[in-house]
C-alpha positions as CSV (number, residue, x, y, z in Angstrom):
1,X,-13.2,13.1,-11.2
2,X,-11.4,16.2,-10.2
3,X,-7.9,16.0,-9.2
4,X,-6.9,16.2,-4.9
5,X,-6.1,19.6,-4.1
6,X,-2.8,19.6,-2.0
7,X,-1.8,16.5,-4.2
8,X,1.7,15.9,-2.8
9,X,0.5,16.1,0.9
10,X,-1.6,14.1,3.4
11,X,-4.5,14.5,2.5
12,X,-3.6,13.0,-1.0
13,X,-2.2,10.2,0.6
14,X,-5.2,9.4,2.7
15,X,-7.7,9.7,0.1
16,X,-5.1,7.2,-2.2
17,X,-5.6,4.5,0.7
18,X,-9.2,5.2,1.0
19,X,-9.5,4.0,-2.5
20,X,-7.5,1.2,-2.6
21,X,-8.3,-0.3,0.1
22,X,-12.1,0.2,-1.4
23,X,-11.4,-1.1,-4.4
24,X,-9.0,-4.1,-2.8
25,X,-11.8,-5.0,-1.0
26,X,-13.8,-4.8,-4.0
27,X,-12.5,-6.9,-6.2
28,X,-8.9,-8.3,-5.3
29,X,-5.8,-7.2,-4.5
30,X,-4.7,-8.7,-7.8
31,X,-7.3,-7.3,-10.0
32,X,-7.0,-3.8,-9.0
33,X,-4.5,-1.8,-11.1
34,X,-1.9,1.6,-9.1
35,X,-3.0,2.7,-12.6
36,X,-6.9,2.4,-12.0
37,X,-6.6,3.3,-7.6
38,X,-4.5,6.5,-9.3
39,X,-7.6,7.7,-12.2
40,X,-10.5,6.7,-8.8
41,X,-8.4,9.0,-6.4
42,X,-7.9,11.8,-9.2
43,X,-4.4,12.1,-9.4
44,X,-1.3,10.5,-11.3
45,X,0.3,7.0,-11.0
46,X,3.5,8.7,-10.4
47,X,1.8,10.5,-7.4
48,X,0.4,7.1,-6.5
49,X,4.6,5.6,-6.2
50,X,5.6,8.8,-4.5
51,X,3.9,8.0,-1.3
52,X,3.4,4.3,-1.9
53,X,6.9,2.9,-3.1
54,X,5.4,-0.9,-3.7
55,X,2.0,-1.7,-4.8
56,X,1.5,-4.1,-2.1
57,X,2.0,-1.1,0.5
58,X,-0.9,0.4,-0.6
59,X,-2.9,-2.1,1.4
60,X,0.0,-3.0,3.9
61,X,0.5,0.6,5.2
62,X,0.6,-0.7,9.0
63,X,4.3,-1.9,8.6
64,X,5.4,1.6,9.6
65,X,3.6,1.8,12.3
66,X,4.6,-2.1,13.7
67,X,8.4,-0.9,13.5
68,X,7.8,2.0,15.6
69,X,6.1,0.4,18.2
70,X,9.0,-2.0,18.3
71,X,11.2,0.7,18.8
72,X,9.0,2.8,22.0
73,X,8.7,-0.7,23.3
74,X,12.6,-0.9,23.2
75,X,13.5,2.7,23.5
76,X,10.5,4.2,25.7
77,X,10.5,1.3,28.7
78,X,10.9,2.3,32.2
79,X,13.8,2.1,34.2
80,X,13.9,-1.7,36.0
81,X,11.3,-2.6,33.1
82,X,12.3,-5.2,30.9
83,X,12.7,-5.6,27.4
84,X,9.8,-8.6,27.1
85,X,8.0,-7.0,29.8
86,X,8.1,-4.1,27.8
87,X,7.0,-5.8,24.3
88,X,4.3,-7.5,26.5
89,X,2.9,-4.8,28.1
90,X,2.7,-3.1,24.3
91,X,0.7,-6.4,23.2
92,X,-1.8,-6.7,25.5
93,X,-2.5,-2.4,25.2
94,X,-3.1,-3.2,21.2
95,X,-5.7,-6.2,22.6
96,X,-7.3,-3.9,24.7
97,X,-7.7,-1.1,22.8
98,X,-8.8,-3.4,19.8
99,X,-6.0,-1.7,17.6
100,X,-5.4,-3.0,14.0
101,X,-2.7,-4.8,14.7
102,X,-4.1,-6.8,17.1
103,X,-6.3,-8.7,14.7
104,X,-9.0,-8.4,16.9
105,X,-11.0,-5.3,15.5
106,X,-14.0,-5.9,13.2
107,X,-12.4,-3.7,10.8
108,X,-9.6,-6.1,10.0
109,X,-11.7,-8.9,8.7
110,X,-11.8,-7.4,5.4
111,X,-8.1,-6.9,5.5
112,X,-7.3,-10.5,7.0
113,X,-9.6,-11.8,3.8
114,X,-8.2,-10.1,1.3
115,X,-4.5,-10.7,2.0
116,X,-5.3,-14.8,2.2
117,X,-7.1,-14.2,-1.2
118,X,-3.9,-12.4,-2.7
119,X,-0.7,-14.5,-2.7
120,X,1.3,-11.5,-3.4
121,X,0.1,-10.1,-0.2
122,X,0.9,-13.1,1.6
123,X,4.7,-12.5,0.9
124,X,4.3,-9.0,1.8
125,X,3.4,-10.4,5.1
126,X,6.6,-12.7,6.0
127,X,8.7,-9.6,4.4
128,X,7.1,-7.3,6.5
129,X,7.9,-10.1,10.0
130,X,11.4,-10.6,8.6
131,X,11.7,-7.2,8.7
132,X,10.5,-6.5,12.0
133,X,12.6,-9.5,12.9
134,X,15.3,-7.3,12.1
135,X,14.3,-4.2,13.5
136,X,13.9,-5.9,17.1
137,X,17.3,-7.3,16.9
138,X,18.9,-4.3,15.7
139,X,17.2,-2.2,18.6
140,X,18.4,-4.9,21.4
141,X,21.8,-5.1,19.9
142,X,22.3,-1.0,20.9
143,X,20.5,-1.4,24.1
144,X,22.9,-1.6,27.0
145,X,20.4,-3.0,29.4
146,X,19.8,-5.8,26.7
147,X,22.0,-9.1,28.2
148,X,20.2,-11.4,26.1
149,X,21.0,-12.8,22.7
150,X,19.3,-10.3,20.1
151,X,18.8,-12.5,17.5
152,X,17.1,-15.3,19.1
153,X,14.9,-12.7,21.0
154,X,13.9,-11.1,17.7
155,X,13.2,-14.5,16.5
156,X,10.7,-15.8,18.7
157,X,8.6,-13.1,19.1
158,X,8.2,-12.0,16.1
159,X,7.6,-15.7,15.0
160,X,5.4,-16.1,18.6
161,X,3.3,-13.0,17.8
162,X,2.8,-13.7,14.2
163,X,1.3,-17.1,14.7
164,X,-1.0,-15.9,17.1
165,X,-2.0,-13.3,14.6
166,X,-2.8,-15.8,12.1
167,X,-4.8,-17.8,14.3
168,X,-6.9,-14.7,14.8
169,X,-7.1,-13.9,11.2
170,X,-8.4,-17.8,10.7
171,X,-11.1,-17.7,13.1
172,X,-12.1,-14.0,12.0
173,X,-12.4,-15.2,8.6
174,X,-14.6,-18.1,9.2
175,X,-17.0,-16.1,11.1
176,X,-16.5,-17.5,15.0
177,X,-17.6,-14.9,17.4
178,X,-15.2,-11.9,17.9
179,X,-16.0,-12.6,21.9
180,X,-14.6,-16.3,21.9
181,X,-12.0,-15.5,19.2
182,X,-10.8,-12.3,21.9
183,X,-10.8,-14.2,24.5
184,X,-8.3,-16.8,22.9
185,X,-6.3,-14.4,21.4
186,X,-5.5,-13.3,25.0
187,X,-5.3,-16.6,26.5
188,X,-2.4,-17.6,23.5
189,X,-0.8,-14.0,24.0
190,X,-0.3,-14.9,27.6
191,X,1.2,-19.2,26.3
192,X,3.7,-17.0,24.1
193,X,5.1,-14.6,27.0
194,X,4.9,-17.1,29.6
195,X,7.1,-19.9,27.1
196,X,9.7,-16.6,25.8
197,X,10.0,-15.6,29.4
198,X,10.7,-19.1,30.8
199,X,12.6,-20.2,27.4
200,X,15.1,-17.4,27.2
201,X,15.3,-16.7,31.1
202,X,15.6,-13.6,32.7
203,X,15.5,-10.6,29.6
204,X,17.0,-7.4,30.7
C-alpha cells in the first residue's frame, strides 16, 4: 500500500484510526498488532506512537475530547449557572444529539463490544474516569464560584455518569431496542442529577 501523503499531519492520523478501529472491530483489540494497524495505514510504527502515545488510545481516542467538555462545562457556564447545572445541561445535549459519548449512538455498539471483549481496554476505561475524576476536581478547585468540596463533586459524577454509561453499553450490547434503551438512559441521567443535586446541596 502506498505510504499517507502529509504523514506527520491530520490526515495521517485520521486514516491511522480508520484502520484500527477497522481492524479492532475485526478481530480484537488484542489480536491486532500497532505494527500491523501501521503496514494497513502505509506508514511507520514510529509514526503510529507519535500521534498515538499508548496502544489502547488508538481505540480510546474520545478521552481528549471528555476532558474538554469537563472543562467548557466548568469554564464556559453562565453567570448565576451552576457548576452541576452546568455538567447537566452538557449531559443531556450529548443524549440529544446522540454524541459518542453518550452511549446512545448506533455507532458505539461496536465500540461498547469490543472494549468488554478486551480486558486491556477495560482498564483503559477506569484510567480514563480516574482521570477525568481528576480533571473535574482540579477545574472546581480554581473556580471561585465553586463553594462545594471538589473532590467529592468530582467523585460522584464521574462515578454517577459512568455507571449509567455502562448500563447503556449492556443493553446496547445485548440487542434491546435503542428506543427503550434511550429512553432509560434519560430517565437514570435525570436519578443521578436529581440524587448529586439533593446529596451535595446547593453547588455553586
Amino acid at each position: 500500500m502506498p505510504r499517507t501523503s502529509k504523514r506527520g499531519g491530520p490526515q495521517t492520523r485520521a486514516r491511522i484510526l480508520e484502520v484500527a478501529n477497522r481492524m479492532f472491530h475485526e478481530r480484537g483489540y488484542e489480536a491486532v498488532t500497532v505494527a500491523e494497524i501501521a503496514r494497513e495505514a502505509g506508514v511507520s510504527s514510529v509514526t503510529v506512537f507519535n500521534h498515538f502515545p499508548r496502544k489502547e488510545d488508538l481505540f480510546m481516542d474520545r478521552a481528549a475530547d471528555a476532558v474538554d467538555l469537563l472543562r467548557s462545562a466548568s469554564r464556559d457556564r453562565a453567570p448565576g449557572i451552576d457548576a452541576l447545572t452546568s455538567l447537566r445541561d452538557t449531559s443531556f445535549r450529548l443524549l440529544d444529539t446522540r454524541h459518542p459519548l453518550s452511549g446512545v449512538s448506533d455507532r458505539s455498539v461496536p465500540f461498547f463490544r469490543t472494549v468488554a471483549e478486551s480486558p486491556t481496554l477495560v482498564a483503559r476505561a477506569r484510567a480514563i474516569a480516574s482521570e477525568l475524576q481528576t480533571t473535574l476536581t482540579d477545574e472546581l478547585d480554581r473556580d471561585p464560584a465553586f463553594e462545594g468540596d471538589a473532590t467529592l463533586f468530582a467523585a460522584f459524577f464521574i462515578a454517577g455518569y459512568s455507571a449509567v454509561l455502562v448500563e447503556t453499553a449492556r443493553r446496547r450490547i445485548a440487542g434491546e431496542p435503542t428506543s427503550t434503551v434511550v429512553k432509560d438512559h434519560r430517565v437514570r441521567l435525570e436519578r443521578l442529577f436529581t440524587a448529586l443535586r439533593d446529596g451535595l446541596g446547593p453547588a455553586s
